[in-house]
C-alpha positions, -999 to 999 in steps of 0.1 A, spaced: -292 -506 28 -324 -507 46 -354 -492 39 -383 -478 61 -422 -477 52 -437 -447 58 -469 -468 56 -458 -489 86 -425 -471 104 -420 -508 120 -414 -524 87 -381 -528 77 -367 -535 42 -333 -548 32 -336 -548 -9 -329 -585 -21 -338 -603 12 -369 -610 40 -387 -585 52 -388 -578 89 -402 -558 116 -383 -535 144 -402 -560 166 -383 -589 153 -352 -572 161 -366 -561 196 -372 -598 202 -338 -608 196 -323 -632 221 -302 -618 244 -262 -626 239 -253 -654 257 -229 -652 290 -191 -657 298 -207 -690 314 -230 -705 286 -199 -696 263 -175 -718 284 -199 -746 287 -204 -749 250 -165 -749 244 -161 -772 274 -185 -798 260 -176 -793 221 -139 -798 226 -149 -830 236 -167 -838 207 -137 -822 183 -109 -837 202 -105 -864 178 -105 -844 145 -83 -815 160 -58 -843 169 -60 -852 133 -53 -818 125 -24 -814 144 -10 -847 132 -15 -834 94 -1 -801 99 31 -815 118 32 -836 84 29 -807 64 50 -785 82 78 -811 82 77 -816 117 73 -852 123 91 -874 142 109 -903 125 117 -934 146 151 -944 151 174 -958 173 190 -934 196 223 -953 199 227 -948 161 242 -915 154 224 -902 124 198 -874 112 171 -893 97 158 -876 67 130 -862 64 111 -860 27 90 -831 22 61 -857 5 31 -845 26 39 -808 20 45 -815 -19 14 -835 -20 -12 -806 -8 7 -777 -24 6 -794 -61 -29 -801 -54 -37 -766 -41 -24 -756 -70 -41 -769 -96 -75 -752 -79 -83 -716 -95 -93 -701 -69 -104 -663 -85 -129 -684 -114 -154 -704 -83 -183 -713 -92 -217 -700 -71 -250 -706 -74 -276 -694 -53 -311 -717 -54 -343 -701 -64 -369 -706 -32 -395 -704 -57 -399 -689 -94 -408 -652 -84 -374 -648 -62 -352 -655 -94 -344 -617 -94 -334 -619 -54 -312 -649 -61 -292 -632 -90 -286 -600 -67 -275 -626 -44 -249 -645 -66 -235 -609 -76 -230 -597 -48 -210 -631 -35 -189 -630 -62 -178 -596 -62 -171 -604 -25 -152 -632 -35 -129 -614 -62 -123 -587 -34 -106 -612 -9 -68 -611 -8 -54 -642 -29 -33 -656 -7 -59 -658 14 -81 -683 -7 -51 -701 -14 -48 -710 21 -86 -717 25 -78 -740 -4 -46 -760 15 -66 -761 50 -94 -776 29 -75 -802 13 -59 -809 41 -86 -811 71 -113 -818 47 -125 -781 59 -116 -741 57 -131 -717 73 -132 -675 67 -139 -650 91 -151 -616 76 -148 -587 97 -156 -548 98 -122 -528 90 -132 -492 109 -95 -481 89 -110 -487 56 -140 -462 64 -137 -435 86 -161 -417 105 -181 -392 86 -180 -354 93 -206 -343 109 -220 -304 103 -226 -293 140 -187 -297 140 -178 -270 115 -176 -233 118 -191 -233 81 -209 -252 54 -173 -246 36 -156 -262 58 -180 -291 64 -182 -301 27 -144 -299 22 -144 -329 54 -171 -342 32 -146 -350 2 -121 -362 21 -143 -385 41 -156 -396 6 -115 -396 -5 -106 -424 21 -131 -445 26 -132 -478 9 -165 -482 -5 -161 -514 -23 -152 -540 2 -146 -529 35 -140 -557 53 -108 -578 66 -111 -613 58 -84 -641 74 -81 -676 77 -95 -693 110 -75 -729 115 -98 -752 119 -75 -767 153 -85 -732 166 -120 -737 159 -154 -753 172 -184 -747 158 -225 -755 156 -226 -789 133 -263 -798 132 -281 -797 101 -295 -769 101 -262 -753 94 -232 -736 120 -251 -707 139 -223 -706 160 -186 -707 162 -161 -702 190 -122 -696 182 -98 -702 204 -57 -695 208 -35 -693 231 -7 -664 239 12 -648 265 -7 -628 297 16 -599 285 3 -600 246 -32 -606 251 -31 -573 278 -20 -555 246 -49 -562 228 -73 -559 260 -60 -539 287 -91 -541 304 -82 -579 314 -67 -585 346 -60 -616 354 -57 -627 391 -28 -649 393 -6 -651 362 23 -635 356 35 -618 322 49 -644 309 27 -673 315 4 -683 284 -35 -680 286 -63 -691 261 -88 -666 251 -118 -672 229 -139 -654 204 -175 -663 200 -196 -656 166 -232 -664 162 -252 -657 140 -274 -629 157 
């Protein structure tokens, strides 16, 4: 929710957090380029090589993946025991994930209110995240020593709403009205997955992440499905790309 003065029609209120100005969001920094983007991936994988390798190494581990040595003139199937996969599942689940604790720090004695809203609001956010989800925030925690969640918009949970201009009559209009107010998901809607830390750089200074980029990699053919609007020059269907999602916190 944000609220307008009608005092000052440039100050804007968000109830529970800083006030700003329409000038503060006029003075935003522009989004950075396809070329700034790069650069920051280029030089951060450097910096994450190591951990992601570790990653990767764990995962293979987990997964049962990993290679036992033996001699090749031997004959045999060495055996593999499922130890690493055993040891992060039991400990994963002896973590209750729907009972977390959060606290939210009082800035000073009169924001006590603003801090409870806060913590609310957090964990009813937390309670509305799919289980299975959490669980695996859990593993990828225990087992990278990080997890990471990406919250996004879901347009299918909410609709758009009617608008009047597009009805014959005010009948008609508040009848699209309930329905409108019949499928939209009011209480949490959002889509919230897993991001793999392997798949992930990200802003570590002190001051906290205030960005991210995420990064896979998947056929020319199935990342056309998602964006037909890439072209690319001189790979075929088959042929696997990387593509990247940047997040900041802008």
């Amino acid at each position: 929710m944000v609220l307008q003065s009608t005092e000052n029609p440039s100050r804007l209120i968000i109830p529970g957090f800083a006030q700003f100005t329409s000038t503060d969001v006029e003075n935003k920094p522009p989004p950075p380029t396809q070329f700034t983007v790069a650069e920051l991936r280029r030089s951060y994988s450097l910096h994450y090589r190591q951990f992601q390798g570790n990653c990767t190494k764990v995962r293979t581990y987990f997964d049962n993946l990993n290679r036992v040595p033996v001699p090749n003139d031997m004959g045999i199937d060495p055996v593999k025991p499922p130890t690493g996969n055993a040891i992060i599942r039991t400990a994963a689940d002896h973590v209750d994930v729907n009972n977390i604790t959060i606290l939210v720090p009082d800035p000073s004695p009169r924001s006590k209110d603003r801090s409870e809203r806060i913590q609310k609001f957090l964990q009813g956010a937390w309670m509305h995240i799919d289980e299975r989800v959490k669980r695996t925030a859990v593993r990828q925690s225990i087992s990278y020593g990080i997890s990471f969640l990406k919250f996004m918009w879901d347009g299918d949970q909410w609709p758009d709403a009617p608008i009047m201009d597009n009805f014959a009559n005010e009948a008609d209009y508040k009848e699209a009205l309930k329905e409108f107010d019949r499928q939209k998901n009011s209480s949490f809607p959002f889509a919230v997955k897993n991001v793999n830390p392997e798949h992930l750089i990200w802003d570590d200074s002190r001051v906290g992440p205030k960005w991210a980029i995420e990064f896979y990699e998947d056929t020319v053919k199935g990342l056309q499905k998602l964006y037909p609007e890439w072209q690319p020059l001189s790979k075929r269907s088959s042929d696997m790309a990387t593509y990247s999602e940047y997040w900041d916190d802008t």
